[in-house]
N, C-alpha and C positions, 0 to 999 in steps of 0.2 A: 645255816645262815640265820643272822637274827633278825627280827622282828622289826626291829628300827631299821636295818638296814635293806629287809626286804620293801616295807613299805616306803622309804627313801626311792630307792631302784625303780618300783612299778609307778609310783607320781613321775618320775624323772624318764620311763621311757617307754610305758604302756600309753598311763593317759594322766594329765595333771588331777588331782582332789583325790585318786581312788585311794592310795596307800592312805589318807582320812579311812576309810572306812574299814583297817586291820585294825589302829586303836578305837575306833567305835567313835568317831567325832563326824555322823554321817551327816547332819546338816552343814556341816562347813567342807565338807568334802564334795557334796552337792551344791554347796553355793561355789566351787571352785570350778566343778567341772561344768557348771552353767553357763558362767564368765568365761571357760574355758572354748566351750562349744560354740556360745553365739559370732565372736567375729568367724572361728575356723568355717560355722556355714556360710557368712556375709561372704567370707572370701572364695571360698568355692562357687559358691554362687557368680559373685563379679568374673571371675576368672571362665568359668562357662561358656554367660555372655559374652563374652571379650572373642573368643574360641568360637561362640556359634555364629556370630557376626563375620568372623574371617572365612570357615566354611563353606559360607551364603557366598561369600565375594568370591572364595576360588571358584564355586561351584559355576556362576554365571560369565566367570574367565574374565576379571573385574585384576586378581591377581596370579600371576603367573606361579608354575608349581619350581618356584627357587626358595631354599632355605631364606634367603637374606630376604626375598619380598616378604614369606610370611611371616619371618620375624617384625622387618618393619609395619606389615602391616596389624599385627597382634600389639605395638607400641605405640601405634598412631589410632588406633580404635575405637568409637565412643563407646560409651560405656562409663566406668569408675576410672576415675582419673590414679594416677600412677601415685599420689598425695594419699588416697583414698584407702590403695589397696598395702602400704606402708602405714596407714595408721591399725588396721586390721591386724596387720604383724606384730607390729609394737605390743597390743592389744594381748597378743596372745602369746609373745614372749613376756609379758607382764605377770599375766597370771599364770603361765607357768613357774616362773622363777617363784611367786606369792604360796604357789600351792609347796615347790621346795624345801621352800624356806619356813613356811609356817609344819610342814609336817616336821622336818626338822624339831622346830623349838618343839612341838606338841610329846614328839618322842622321848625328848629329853627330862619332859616331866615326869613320865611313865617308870 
């Protein structure tokens, strides 16, 4: 397999920036997987909360144990608003596609 196309491959489905660091361009591969990380924690995080709050409700029988209650009630939640947890994504389809696409050109100089 080549070199470009391994490092392609592992940004695209390991982790975004890494395949940066087979051509050796380790600070932008680090600033990739930085931007890359911070919303995936934001959103794990919100996502959590959203999850330990419904929890709390089945456990004191606040919500009944039916798919459709916990669904609605994991949607009705406070917590990050459903704006919130879509800008996160965006966030991180961004830098995704950024880390793709920049390893891409980076390889084609090589």
């Amino acid at each position: 397999m080549k070199k470009r196309l391994k490092a392609v491959l592992t940004s695209a489905f390991i982790y975004p920036g890494l395949g940066h660091f087979l051509f050796k361009y380790y600070i932008t591969g680090a600033i990739i997987m930085t931007g890359f990380s911070v919303p995936l924690w934001l959103l794990i995080k919100e996502m959590f909360t959203k999850t330990e709050q419904v929890i709390i409700n089945i456990q004191r029988g606040e919500i009944p144990l039916t798919i459709d209650a916990i669904s609605d009630a994991i949607l009705m939640s406070s917590g990050a608003s459903m704006q919130t947890l879509n800008m996160y994504s965006y966030a991180l389809l961004t830098f995704w596609i950024i880390g793709i696409v920049d390893l891409y050109r980076v390889s084609s100089k090589k």
